[in-house]
C-alpha positions as CSV (number, residue, x, y, z in Angstrom):
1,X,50.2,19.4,8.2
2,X,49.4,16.4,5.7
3,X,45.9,15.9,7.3
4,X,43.1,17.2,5.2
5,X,40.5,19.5,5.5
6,X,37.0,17.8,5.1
7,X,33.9,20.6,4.3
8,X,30.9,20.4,6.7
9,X,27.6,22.3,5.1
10,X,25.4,23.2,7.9
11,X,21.7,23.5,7.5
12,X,22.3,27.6,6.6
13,X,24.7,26.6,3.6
14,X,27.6,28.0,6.1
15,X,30.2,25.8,5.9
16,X,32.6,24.9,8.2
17,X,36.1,23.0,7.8
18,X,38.0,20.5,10.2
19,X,40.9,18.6,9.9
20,X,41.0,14.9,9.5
21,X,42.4,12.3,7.3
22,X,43.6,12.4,3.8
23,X,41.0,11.4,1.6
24,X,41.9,7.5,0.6
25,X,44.5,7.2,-2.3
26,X,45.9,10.5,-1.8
27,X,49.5,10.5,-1.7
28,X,50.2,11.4,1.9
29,X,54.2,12.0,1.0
30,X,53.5,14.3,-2.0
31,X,50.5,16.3,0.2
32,X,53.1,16.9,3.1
33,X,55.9,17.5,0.4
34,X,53.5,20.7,-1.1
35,X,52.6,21.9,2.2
36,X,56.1,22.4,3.8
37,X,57.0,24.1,0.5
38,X,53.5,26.5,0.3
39,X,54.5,27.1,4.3
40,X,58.2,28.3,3.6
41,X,59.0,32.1,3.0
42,X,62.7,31.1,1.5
43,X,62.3,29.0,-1.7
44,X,64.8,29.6,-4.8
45,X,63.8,28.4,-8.6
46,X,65.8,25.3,-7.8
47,X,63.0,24.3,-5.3
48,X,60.4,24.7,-7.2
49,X,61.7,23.1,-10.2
50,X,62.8,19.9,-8.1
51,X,59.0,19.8,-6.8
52,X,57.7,20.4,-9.9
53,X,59.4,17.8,-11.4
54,X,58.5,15.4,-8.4
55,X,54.5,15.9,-9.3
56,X,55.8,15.3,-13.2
57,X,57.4,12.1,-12.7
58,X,54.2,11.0,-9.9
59,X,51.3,12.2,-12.7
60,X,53.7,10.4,-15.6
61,X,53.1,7.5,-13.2
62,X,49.7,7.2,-11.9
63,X,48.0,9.6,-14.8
64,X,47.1,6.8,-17.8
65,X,46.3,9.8,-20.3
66,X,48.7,12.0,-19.3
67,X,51.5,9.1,-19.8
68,X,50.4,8.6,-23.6
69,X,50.4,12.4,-24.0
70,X,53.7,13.1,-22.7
71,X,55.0,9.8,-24.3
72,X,53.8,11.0,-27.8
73,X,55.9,14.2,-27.6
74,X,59.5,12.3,-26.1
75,X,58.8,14.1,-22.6
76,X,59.4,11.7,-20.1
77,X,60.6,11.9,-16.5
78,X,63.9,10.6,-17.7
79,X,64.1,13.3,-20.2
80,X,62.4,16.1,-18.7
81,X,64.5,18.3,-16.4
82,X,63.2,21.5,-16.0
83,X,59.7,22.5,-14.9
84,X,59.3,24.9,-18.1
85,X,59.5,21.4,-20.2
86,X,56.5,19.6,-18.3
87,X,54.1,19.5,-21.1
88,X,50.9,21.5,-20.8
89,X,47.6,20.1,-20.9
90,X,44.7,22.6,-22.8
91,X,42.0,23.2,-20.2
92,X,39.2,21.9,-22.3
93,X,40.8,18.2,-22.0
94,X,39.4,18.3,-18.2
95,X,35.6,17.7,-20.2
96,X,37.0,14.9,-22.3
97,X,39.2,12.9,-20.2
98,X,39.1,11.5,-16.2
99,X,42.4,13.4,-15.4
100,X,43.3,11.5,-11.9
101,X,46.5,9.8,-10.1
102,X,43.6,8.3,-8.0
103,X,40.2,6.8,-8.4
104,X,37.7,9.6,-8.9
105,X,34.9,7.7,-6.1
106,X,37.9,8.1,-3.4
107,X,38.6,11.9,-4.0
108,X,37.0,14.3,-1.1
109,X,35.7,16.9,-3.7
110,X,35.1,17.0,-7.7
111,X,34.7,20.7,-8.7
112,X,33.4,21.0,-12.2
113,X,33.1,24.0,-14.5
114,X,30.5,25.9,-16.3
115,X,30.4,24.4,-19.2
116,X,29.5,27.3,-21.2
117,X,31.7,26.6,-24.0
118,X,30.7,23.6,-25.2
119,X,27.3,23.3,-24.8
120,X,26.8,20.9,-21.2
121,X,29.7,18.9,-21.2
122,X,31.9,19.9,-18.0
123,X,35.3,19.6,-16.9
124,X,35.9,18.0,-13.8
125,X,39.0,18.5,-11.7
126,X,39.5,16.1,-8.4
127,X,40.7,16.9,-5.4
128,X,41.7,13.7,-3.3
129,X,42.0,15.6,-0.3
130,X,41.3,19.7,0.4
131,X,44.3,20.4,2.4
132,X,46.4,21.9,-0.2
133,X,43.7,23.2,-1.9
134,X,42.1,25.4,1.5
135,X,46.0,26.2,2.7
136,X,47.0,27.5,-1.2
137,X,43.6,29.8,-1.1
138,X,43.9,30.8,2.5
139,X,48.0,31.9,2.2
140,X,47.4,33.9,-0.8
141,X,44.1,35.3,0.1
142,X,45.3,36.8,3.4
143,X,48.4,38.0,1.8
144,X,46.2,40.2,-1.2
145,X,43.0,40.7,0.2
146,X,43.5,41.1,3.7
147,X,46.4,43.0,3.5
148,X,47.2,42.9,7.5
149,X,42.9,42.4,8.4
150,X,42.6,39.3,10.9
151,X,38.7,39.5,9.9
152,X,36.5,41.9,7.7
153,X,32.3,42.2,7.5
154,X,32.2,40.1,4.4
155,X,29.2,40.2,2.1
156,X,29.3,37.3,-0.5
157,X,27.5,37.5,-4.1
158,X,27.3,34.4,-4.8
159,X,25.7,30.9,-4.0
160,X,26.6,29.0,-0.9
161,X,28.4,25.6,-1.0
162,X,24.9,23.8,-0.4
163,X,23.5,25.3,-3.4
164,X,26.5,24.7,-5.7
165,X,28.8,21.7,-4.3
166,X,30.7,21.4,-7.1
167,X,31.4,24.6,-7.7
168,X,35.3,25.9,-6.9
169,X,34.3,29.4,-6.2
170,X,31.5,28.8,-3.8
171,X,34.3,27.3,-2.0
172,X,36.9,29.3,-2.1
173,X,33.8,32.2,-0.8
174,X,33.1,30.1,1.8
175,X,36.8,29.6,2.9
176,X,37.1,33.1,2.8
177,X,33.7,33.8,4.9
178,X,34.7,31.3,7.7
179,X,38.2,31.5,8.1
180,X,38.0,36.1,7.5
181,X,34.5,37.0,7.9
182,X,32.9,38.4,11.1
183,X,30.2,37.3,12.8
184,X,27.8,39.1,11.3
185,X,29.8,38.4,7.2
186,X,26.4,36.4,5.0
187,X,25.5,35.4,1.9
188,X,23.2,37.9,-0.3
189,X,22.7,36.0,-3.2
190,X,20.4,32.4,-2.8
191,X,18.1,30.3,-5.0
192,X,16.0,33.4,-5.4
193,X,18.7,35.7,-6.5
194,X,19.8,38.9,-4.9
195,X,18.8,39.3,-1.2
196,X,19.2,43.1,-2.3
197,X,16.9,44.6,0.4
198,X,19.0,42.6,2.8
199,X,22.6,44.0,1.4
200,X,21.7,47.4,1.1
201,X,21.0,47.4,4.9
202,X,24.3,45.9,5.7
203,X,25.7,48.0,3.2
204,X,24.2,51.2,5.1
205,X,25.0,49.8,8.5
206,X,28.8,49.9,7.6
207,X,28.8,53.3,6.8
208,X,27.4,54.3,9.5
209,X,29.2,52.5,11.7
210,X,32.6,52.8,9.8
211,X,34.0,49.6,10.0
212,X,35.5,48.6,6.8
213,X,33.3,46.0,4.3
214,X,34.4,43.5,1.9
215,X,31.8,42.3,-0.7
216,X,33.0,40.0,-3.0
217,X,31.8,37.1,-5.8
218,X,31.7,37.1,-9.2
219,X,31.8,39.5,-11.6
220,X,28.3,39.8,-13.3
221,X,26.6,39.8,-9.7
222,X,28.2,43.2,-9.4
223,X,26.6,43.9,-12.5
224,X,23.2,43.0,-11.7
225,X,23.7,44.1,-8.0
226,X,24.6,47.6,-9.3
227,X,21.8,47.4,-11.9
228,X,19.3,47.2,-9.3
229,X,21.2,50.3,-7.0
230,X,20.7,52.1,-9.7
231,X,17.1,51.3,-10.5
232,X,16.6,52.6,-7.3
233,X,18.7,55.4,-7.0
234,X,21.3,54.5,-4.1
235,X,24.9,54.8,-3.4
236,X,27.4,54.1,-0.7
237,X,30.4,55.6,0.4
238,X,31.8,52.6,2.3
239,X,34.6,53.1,5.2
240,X,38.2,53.9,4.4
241,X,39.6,49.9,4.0
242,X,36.7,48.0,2.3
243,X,37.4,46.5,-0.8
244,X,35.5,44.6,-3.6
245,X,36.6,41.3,-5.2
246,X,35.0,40.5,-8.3
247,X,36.2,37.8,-10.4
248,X,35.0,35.1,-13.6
249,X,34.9,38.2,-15.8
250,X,31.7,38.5,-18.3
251,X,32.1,35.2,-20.3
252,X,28.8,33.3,-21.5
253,X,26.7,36.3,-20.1
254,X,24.1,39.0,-21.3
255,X,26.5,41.6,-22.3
256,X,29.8,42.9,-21.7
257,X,31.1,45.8,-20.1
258,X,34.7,47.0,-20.9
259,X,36.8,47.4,-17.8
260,X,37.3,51.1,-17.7
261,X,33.7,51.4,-17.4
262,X,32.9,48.2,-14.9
263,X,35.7,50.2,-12.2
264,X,34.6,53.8,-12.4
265,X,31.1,52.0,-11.8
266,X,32.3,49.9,-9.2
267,X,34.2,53.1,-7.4
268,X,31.3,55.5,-7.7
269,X,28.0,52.6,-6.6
270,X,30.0,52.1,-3.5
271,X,32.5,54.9,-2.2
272,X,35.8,52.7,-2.8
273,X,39.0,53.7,-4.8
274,X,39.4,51.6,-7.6
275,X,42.9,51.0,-5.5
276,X,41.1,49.1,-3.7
277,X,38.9,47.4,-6.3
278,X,40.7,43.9,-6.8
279,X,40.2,41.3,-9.3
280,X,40.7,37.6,-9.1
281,X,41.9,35.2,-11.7
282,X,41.0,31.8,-11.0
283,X,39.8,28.8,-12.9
284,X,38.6,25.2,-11.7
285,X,41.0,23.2,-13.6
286,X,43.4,25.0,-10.9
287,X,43.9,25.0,-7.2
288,X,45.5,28.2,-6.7
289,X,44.6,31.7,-7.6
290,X,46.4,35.0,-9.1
291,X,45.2,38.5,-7.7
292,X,46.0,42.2,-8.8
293,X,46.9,45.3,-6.4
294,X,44.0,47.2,-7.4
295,X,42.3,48.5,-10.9
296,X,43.4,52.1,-11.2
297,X,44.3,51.3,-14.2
298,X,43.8,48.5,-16.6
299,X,44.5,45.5,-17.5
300,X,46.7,45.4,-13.8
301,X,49.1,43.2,-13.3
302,X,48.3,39.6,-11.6
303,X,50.4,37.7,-9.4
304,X,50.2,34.6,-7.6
305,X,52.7,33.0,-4.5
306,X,55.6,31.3,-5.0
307,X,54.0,27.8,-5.6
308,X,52.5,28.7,-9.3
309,X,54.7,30.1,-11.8
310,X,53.6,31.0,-15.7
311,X,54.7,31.2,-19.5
312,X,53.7,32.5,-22.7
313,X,53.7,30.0,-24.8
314,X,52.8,29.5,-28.5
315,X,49.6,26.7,-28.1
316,X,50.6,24.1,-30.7
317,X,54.5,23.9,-30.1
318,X,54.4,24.8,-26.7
319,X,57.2,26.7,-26.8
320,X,57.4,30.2,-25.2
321,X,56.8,33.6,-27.3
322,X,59.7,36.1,-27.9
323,X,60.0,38.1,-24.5
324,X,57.6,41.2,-25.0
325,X,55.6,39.4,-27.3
326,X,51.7,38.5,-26.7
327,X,51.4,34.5,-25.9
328,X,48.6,31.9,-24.4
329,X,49.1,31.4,-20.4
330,X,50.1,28.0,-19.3
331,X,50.7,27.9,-15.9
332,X,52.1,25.6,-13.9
333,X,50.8,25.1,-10.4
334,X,52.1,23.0,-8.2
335,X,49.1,22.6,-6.0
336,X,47.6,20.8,-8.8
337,X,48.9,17.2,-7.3
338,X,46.7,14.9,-8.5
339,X,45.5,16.1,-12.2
340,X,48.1,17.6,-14.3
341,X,51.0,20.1,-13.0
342,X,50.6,22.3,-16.0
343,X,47.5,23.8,-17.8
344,X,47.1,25.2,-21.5
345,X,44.7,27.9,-20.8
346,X,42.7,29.9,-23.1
347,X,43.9,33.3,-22.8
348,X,45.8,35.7,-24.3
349,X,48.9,37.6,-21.5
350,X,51.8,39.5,-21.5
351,X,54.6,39.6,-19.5
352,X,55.4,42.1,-17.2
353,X,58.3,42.6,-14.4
354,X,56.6,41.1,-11.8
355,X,53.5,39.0,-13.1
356,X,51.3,39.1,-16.6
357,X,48.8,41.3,-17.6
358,X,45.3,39.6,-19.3
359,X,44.3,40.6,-22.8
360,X,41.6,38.3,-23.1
361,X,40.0,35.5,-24.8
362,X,42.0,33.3,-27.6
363,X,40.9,34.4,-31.4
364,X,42.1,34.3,-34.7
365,X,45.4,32.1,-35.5
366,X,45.6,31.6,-31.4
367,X,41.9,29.9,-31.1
368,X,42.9,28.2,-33.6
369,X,46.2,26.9,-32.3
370,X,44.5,26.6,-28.5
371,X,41.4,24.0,-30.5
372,X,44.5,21.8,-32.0
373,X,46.4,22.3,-29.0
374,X,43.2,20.7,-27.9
375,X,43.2,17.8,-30.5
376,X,46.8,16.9,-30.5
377,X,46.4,16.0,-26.9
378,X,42.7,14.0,-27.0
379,X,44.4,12.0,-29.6
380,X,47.5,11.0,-28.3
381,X,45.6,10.4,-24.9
382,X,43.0,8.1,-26.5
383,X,45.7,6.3,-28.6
């Protein structure tokens, strides 16, 4: 199970994924460490701290900026002994710093992000090897997207691994495509932009036929996708069991559409309950995803699997909010072996019985504390 998964693109952007080798400097014992413990249906918080204090004390180790960081605030493996007290790193310290246990030339894959908060400059986030990356997104994305389905007709709206290489999402879709499509699953959105002649035929096929269809990308595709149904005056009333995946949200983009509005649109463009409407949280700087059960109502609740666990947390002491209270997410992931174990993110949650409901973006006093949050760490890195 410590092999990895390499990514094949063939000429049609499809790609395809075969197990080899971990990538060189990978650290085979840590890789086979996380994937008996994502495999396992019987872990207790006492495993998962001990891991999560394993990748600490390895990324204190072999992570130069980390080290200073951690150093500057007295948290040291010695010191540190439960995974709530691994300090988090903010996101946007991925665009300023090589965050690595391992040379960045011998990693297998280097996803970056958009960049659309600070002009050009991109985070990067390297993966020495894809194997726990493709098992943590195949695990969790059979559990709350298949729900049961061996394979679904899978329409993607969004660019194929060819186009965008370093892109996270255009390979997570293609994992999803390869390893749950069918045969006859493709891409509708290239170089050129929507294929939307192309989709609307699929689209119509499956509702004719009745076999369920899954379309899913990011987001603002659906938005322009439905812009053009509109423009031309179609619907669909897809088969009982397809469901939509939309995810990224509306950030950097044209306009933005409150999410009462973008469901009910979503429901009524293409004949499926907003039960069945599902959202994906996700970011680059980690390698595991959270998912809701649906959008009948909004914000839902997200959860992820047993290897990621979160906290609301004020952003410049770290420290978690009063239970009920509104806080920033850090979540700690341990699929996140080789960068940092625990991320600062950007976004405003609250705590709910079983998971955390998004509130959106960081303003006010919180922005303010997420941008020191931010400065506090380049500077104890760089010291």
């Amino acid at each position: 199970m410590a092999n990895a998964t390499h990514t094949h693109l063939s000429p049609m952007g499809e790609a395809t994924h075969a197990l080899g080798s971990p990538a060189q400097g990978a650290d085979s014992d840590i890789v086979s460490a996380l994937l008996d413990f994502m495999a396992r249906s019987n872990v207790n918080d006492d495993d998962f701290n001990a891991l999560a204090l394993k990748l600490f004390a390895h990324q204190f180790e072999h992570n130069r900026p980390f080290q200073k960081f951690c150093q500057g605030r007295g948290k040291t493996p010695r010191v540190v002994k439960s995974w709530q007290d691994i300090p988090a790193v903010p996101i946007n310290a991925f665009k300023d710093l090589t965050l690595s246990c391992v040379p960045p030339d011998t990693c297998a894959r280097t996803f970056m992000t958009s960049g659309t908060t600070r002009g050009d400059v991109k985070g990067r986030h390297y993966h020495p090897t894809m194997a726990v990356y493709d098992a943590s997104m195949l695990a969790n994305f059979a559990q709350h997207v298949m729900q049961g389905n061996t394979r679904l007709r899978m329409g993607l709206l969004f660019p194929t691994e060819v186009l965008m290489p370093n892109s996270s999402l255009a390979h997570y879709l293609a994992l999803a495509i390869e390893h749950f499509g069918t045969s006859d699953s493709a891409y509708y959105l290239d170089e050129n932009g929507l294929r939307t002649d192309a989709l609307c035929e699929a689209l119509q096929q499956a509702q004719n036929s009745g076999e369920p269809f899954a379309l899913l990308g990011a987001s603002y595709s659906f938005v322009h996708l439905m812009d053009a149904l509109q423009a031309r005056g179609i619907t669909f009333q897809l088969p009982a069991g397809s469901r939509l995946l939309d995810t990224g949200g509306f950030k950097g983009q044209s306009r933005e559409i409150p999410m009462d509005a973008f469901y009910d649109q979503l429901s009524a463009t293409f004949g499926v309950s907003r039960d069945h409407c599902l959202n994906m949280y996700g970011m680059t700087e980690l390698s595991t995803q959270f998912y809701d059960a649906g959008n009948r109502t909004v914000p839902s609740v997200k959860r992820g699997p047993h290897w990621i666990r979160s906290r609301l947390v004020d952003p410049l002491t770290g420290q978690d909010v009063p239970a009920g209270e509104r806080g920033i997410l850090a979540h700690t992931d341990l699929a996140n072996f080789n960068s940092v174990v625990t991320i600062l993110t950007e976004d405003v949650g609250q705590a709910t019985d079983d998971g955390f409901v998004l509130l959106g973006r960081a303003e006010g006093a919180q922005a303010k504390g997420c941008s020191m949050a931010v400065d506090n760490f380049l500077k104890a890195a760089q010291a």
